[in-house]
C-alpha positions in Angstrom: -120.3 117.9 10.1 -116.6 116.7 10.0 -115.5 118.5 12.7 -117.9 116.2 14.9 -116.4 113.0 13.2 -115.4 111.3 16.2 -113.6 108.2 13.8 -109.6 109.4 14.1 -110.5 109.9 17.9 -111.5 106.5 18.9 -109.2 104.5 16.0 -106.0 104.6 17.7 -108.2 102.5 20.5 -108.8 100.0 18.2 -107.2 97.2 16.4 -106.6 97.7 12.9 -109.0 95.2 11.8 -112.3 96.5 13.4 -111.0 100.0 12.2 -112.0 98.6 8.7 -116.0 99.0 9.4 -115.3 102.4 10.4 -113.6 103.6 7.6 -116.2 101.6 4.8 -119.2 104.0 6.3 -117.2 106.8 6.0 -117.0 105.8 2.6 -121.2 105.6 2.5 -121.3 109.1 4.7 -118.8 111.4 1.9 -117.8 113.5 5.3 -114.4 113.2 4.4 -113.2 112.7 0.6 -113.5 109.4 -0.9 -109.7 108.8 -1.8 -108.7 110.1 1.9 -111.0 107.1 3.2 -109.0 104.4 0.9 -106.0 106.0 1.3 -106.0 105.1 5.1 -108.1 101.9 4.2 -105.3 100.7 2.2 -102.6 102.2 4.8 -104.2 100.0 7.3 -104.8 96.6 5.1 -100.8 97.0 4.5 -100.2 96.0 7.8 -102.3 92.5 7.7 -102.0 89.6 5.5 -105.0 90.2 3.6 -102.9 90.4 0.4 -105.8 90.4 -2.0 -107.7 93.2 -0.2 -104.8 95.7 0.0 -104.0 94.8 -3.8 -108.1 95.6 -4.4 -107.4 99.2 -2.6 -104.3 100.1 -4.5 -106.2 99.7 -7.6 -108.7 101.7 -6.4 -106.3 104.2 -5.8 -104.0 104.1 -9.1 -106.5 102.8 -11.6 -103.4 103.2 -13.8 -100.6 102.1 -11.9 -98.7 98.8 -11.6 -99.2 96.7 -8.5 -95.7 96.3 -6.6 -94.5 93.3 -6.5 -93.8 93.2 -2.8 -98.0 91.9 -2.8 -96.7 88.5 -4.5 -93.9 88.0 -2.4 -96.2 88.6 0.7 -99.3 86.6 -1.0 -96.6 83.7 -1.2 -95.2 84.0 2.2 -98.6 84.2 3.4 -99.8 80.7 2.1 -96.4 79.2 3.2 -97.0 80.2 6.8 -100.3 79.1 6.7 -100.3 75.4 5.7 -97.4 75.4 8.0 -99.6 76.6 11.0 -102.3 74.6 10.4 -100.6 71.6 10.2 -98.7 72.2 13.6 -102.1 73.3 15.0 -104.2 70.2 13.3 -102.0 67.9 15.2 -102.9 69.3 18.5 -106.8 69.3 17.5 -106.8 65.9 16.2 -106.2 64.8 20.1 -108.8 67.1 21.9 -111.2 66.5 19.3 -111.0 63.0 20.7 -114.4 61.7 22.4 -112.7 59.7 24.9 -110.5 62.9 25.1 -113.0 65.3 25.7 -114.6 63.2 28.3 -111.2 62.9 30.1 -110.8 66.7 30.4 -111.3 67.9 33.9 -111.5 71.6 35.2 -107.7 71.8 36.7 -105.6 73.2 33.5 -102.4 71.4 34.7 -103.8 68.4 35.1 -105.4 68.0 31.5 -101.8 69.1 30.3 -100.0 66.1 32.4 -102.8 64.2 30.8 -102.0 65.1 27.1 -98.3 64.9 27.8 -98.9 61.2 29.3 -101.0 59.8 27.0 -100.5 61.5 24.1 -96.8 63.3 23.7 -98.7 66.4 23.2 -96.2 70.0 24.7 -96.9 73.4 25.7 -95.0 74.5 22.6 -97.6 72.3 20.3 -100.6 73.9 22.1 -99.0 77.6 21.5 -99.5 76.7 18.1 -103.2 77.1 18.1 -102.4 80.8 19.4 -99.9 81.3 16.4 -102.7 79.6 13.9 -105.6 82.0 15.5 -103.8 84.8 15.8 -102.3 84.3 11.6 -106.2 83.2 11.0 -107.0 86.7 12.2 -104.0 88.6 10.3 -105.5 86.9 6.9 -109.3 87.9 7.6 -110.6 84.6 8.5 -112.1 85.9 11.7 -114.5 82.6 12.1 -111.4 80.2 12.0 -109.7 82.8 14.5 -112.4 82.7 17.2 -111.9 78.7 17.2 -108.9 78.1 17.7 -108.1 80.9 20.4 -111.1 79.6 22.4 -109.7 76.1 22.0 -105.5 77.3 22.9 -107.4 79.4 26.3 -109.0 76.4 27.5 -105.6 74.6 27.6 -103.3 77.8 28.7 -102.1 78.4 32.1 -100.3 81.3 30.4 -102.3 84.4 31.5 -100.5 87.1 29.5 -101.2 84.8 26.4 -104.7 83.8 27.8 -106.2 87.7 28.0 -104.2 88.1 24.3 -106.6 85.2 23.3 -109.3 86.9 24.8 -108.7 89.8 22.9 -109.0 88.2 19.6 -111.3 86.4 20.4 -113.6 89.5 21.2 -112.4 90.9 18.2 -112.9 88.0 16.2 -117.0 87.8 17.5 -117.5 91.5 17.0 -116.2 90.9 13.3 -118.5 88.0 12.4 -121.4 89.6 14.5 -121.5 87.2 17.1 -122.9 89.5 19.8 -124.3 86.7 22.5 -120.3 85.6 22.6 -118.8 89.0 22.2 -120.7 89.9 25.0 -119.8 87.1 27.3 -116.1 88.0 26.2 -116.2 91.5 27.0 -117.4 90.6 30.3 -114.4 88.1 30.4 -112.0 90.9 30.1 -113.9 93.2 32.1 -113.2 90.8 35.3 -109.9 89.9 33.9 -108.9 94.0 34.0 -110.9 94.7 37.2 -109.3 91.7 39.3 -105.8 92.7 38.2 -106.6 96.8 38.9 -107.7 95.2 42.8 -104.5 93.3 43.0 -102.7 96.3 43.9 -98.8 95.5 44.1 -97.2 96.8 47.7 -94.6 99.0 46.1 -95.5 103.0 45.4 -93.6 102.9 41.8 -95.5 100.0 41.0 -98.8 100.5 42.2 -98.6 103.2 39.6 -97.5 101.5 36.5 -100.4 99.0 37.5 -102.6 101.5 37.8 -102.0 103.0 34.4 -101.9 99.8 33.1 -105.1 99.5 34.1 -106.3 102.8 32.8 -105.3 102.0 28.9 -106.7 98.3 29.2 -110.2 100.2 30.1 -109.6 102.6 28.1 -109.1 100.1 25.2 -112.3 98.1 26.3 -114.2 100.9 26.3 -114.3 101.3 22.6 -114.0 97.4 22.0 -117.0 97.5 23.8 -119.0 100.4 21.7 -119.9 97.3 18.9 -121.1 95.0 21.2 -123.3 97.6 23.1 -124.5 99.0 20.2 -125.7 95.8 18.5 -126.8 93.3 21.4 -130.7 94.2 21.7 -129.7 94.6 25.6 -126.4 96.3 25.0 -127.6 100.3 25.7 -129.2 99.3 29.3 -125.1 97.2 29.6 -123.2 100.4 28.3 -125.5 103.1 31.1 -124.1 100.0 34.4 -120.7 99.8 32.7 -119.7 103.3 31.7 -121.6 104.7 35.1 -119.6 102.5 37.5 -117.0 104.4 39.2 -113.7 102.7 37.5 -115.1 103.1 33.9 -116.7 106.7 34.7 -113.1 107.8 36.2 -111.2 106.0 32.7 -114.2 108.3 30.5 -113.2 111.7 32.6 -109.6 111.0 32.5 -108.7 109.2 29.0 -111.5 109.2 26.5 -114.3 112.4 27.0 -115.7 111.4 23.8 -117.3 108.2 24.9 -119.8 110.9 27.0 -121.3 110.9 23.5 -122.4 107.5 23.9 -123.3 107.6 26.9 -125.9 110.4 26.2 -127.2 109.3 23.2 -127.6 105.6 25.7 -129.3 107.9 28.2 -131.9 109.0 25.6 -132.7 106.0 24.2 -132.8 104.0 27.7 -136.6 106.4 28.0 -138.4 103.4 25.8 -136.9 100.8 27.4 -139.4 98.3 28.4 -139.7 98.2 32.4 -136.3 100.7 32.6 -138.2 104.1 33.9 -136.6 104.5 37.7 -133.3 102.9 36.1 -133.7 105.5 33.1 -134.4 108.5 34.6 -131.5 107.8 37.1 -129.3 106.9 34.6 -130.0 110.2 32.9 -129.9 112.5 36.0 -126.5 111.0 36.4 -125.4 111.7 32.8 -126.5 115.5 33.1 -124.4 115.8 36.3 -121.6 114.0 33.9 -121.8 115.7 30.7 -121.8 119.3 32.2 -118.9 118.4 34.7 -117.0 117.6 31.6 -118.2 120.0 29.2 -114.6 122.0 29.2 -113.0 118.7 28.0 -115.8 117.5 25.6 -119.0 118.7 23.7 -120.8 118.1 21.2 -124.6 118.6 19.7 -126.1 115.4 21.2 -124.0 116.6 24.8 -124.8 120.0 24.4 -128.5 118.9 24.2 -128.9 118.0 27.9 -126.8 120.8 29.3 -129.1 123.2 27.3 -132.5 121.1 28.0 -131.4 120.1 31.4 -129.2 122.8 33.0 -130.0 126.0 31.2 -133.8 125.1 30.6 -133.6 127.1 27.5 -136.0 125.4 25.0 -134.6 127.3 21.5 -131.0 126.5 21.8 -132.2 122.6 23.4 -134.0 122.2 19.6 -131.1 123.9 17.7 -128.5 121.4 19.2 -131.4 118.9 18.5 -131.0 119.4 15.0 -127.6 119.7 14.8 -127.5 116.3 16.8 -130.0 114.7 14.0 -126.8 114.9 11.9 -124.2 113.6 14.5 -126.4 110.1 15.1 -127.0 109.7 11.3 -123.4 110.0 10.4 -121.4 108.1 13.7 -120.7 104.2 12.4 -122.3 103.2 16.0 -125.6 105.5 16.6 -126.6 105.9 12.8 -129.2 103.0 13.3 -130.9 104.8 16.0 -131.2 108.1 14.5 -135.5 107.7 14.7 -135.2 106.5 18.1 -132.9 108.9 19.6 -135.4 111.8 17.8 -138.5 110.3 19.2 -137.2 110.0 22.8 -135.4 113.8 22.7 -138.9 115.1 21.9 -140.5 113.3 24.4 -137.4 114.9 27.1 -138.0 118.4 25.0 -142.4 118.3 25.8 -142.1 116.5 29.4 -139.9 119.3 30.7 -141.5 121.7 28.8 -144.8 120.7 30.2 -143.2 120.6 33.7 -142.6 124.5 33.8 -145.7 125.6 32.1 -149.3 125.3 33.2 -150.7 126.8 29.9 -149.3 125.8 26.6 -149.6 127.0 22.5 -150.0 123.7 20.8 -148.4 125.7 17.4 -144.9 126.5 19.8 -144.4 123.6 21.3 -144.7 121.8 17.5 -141.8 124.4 16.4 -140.1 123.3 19.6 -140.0 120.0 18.6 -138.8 120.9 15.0 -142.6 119.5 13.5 -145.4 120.9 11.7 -148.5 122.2 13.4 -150.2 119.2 12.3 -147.5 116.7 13.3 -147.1 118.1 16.1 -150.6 118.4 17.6 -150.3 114.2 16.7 -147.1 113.7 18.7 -149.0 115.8 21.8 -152.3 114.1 21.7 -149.7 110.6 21.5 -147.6 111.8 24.3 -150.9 112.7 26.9 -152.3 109.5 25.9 -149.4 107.5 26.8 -148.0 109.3 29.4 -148.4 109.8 33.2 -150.2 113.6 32.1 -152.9 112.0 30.7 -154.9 113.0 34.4 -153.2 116.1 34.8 -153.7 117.4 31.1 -156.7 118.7 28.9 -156.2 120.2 25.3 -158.5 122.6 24.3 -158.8 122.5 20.2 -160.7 125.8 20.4 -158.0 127.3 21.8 -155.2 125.1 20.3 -153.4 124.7 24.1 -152.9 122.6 26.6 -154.0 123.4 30.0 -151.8 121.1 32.8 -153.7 120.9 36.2 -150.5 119.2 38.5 -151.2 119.0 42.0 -148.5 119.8 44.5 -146.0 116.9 45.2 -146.3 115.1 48.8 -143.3 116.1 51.0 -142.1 112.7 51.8 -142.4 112.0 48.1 -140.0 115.3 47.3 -137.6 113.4 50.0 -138.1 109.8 48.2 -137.0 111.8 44.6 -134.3 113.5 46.0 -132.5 110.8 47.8 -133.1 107.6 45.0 -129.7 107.7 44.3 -128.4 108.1 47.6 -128.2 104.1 48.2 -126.0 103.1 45.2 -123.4 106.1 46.0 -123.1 104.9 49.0 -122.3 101.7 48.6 -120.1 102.6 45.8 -118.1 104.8 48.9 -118.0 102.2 51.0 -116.3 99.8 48.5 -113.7 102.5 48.0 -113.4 103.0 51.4 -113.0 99.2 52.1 -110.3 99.0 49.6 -108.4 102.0 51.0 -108.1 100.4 54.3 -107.3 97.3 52.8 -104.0 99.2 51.1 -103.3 101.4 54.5 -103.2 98.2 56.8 -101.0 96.4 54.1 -98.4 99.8 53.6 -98.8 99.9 57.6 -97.0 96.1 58.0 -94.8 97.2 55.1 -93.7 100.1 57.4 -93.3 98.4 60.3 -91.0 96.0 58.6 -88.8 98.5 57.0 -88.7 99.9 60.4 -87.1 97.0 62.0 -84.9 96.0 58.9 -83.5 100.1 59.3 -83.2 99.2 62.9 -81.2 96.1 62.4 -79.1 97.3 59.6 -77.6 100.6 61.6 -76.7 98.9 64.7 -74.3 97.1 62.4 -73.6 100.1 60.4 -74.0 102.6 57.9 -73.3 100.5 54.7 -74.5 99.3 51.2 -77.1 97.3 53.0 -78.7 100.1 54.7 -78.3 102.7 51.5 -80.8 99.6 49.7 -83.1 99.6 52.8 -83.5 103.5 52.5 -84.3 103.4 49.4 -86.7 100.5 49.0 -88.5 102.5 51.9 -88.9 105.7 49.9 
């Protein structure tokens, strides 16, 4: 199943360092071949200062060949810059670690600096040294130390380009060590971070659209970031269906990364057993449906394919033969493989409840094939699913007979109305905070206009020259 690999996809969205996970379960998985997997392994642990484990993967590679000696050189320089780091970074932690420092700290960034500067000598260039130290910590693999000292440089920082760089590593550093409480509050750091800076909207057209595709790659970026944390938080699939289903991330999925819709079916499965999630799940995968087969010319896969054959085409035989096919997908992807019993159990539940929703009469014996089980499996999973299920009323099995008779009484009109319209509230309010924003940027470009107008105004009663050739062209 290479061709459904999705790992040279979403690397180039990563940093190099939480490629490394990646490309180690390839290594368990034998999709690709072995010494392709080291090969970019070691092609990637080049380009850190993890010395040792680069030196490991060449071996690997050319059991017989000599090491080059550029590793000792860059083991050497490695240590050098270290100590040096951490003794210009030490100094600045030796003050905040203070008790009467800490308790002198205040919420205003510039006025704990004028503090440290007063009482203590201590510059902005000594606290950029806790960036250089975290960010070298982080280069040699020691993604603990990292985590530290770029939480300790951000409280300090009124540099916000270096601040959201922090932030970065930081969320890199907690995915690493499997901090998932932190890396979750991080992501959700950046998240606001991006989103305020996307509404921000600078006045002028040329750069309203370099901010706007800035915006697009940081998403795009925090997007995959965020695939670890979702994947491992015990509340992170219910997170990844409000995230990825929110207009601004839904419009980055459709317009930079289709793959990701992978995710966010296999979320929309799994969010069936969710305890107390049944309105939210069934929403959540109505919405996906619409998604996945909007998108299907730009992205498809078995798990994808699944719902558009279940959901949209209704045709049973090819929804289990992309089920199967799927079975493989989750076992093999680094981020769904530990859901691969899950994901099964909830498809055949999808597979009998809109089975059983079209039929009134049904062979216990087909629906088990259905569901890719044996006749004796499958009668358990039935009897299982009636029991626990809202069909229990509606449903009687007759052993004699091996069917299930389904007795479903007509639905109420207003309740029709009540199904058809659930979703009607949050797209609206979505609409209106578009439409909110877009009068926001009209009135704004409406003074902008009027301005220009009277600057063109003044400029050509006192003629035609540079001045006015600069204010026709700011205007355009």
């Amino acid at each position: 199943m290479a061709e459904y690999d999705l790992t040279k996809t979403i690397i180039p969205y990563l940093d190099r360092h939480l490629a490394f996970p990646l490309l180690a379960h390839l290594v368990e998985t034998n999709i690709f071949p072995v010494e392709q997997v080291r090969a970019a392994q070691y092609e990637l642990a080049k380009g850190t200062n993890m010395v040792d484990y680069a030196v490991n993967l060449f071996e690997q590679l050319h059991p017989d060949g000599e090491v080059p000696a550029e590793f000792s050189a860059k083991r050497e320089k490695a240590l050098s810059t270290n100590e040096r780091l951490q003794q210009e970074a030490q100094a600045v932690l030796d003050v905040i670690e203070k008790p009467e420092v800490a308790q002198a700290m205040r919420q205003d960034k510039n006025q704990n600096l004028q503090f440290l500067k007063d009482s203590y000598g201590v510059t902005l260039e000594q606290i950029h040294a806790l960036y250089n130290f975290g960010q070298f910590q982080y280069s040699y693999g020691n993604y603990s130390g990292a985590a530290d000292y770029l939480y300790h440089f951000r409280v300090l920082s009124t540099d916000n380009e270096l601040n959201t760089s922090a932030s970065w590593g930081k969320l890199a550093s907690d995915i690493l060590t499997g901090k998932w409480d932190t890396a979750l509050e991080e992501l959700n750091t950046l998240r606001e971070t991006i989103d305020s800076r996307a509404a921000s909207t600078p006045l002028l057209p040329s750069s309203s659209h370099l901010e706007s595709r800035q915006s697009l790659y940081s998403r795009a970026w925090l997007t995959h970031w965020s695939l670890f944390v979702y994947f491992n938080h015990p509340s992170g699939r219910a997170l990844l269906l409000d995230t990825f289903l929110s207009p601004a991330y839904l419009n980055t999925i459709q317009t930079a990364c289709p793959w990701i819709l992978r995710y966010l079916a296999v979320a929309a499965v799994l969010a069936r057993s969710a305890a107390g999630a049944s309105a939210r799940a069934r929403y959540a995968l109505r919405e996906t449906v619409k998604i996945v087969q909007m998108e299907e010319y730009q992205y498809a896969d078995p798990v994808t394919r699944f719902l558009t054959e279940l959901y949209v085409q209704f045709d049973f035989e090819a929804a289990q033969r992309e089920l199967a096919q799927a079975d493989t997908v989750v076992t093999d992807d680094f981020f769904l493989s530990e859901f691969r019993d899950e994901f099964l159990d909830n498809a055949r539940y999808l597979i009998s409840e809109a089975y059983c929703r079209i039929h009134q009469r049904i062979d216990i014996s087909d629906l088990s094939a259905r569901l890719n089980l044996s006749p004796e499996e499958g009668e358990k999973w039935i009897v299982n699913l009636i029991r626990d299920t809202r069909m229990g009323a509606d449903a009687k099995i007759d052993l004699e007979k091996n069917v299930i008779e389904i007795n479903r009484p007509a639905l109420p009109i207003y309740q029709s109305v009540i199904e058809k319209t659930r979703g009607l509230s949050i797209r609206t309010q979505a609409m209106g905070a578009a439409m909110a924003r877009a009068v926001r940027n009209s009135k704004s470009r409406v003074v902008f206009h009027q301005a220009m107008f009277n600057w063109m105004f003044f400029v050509s009663i006192n003629g035609k020259g540079p001045a006015y050739e600069d204010v026709k062209y700011i205007s355009k």
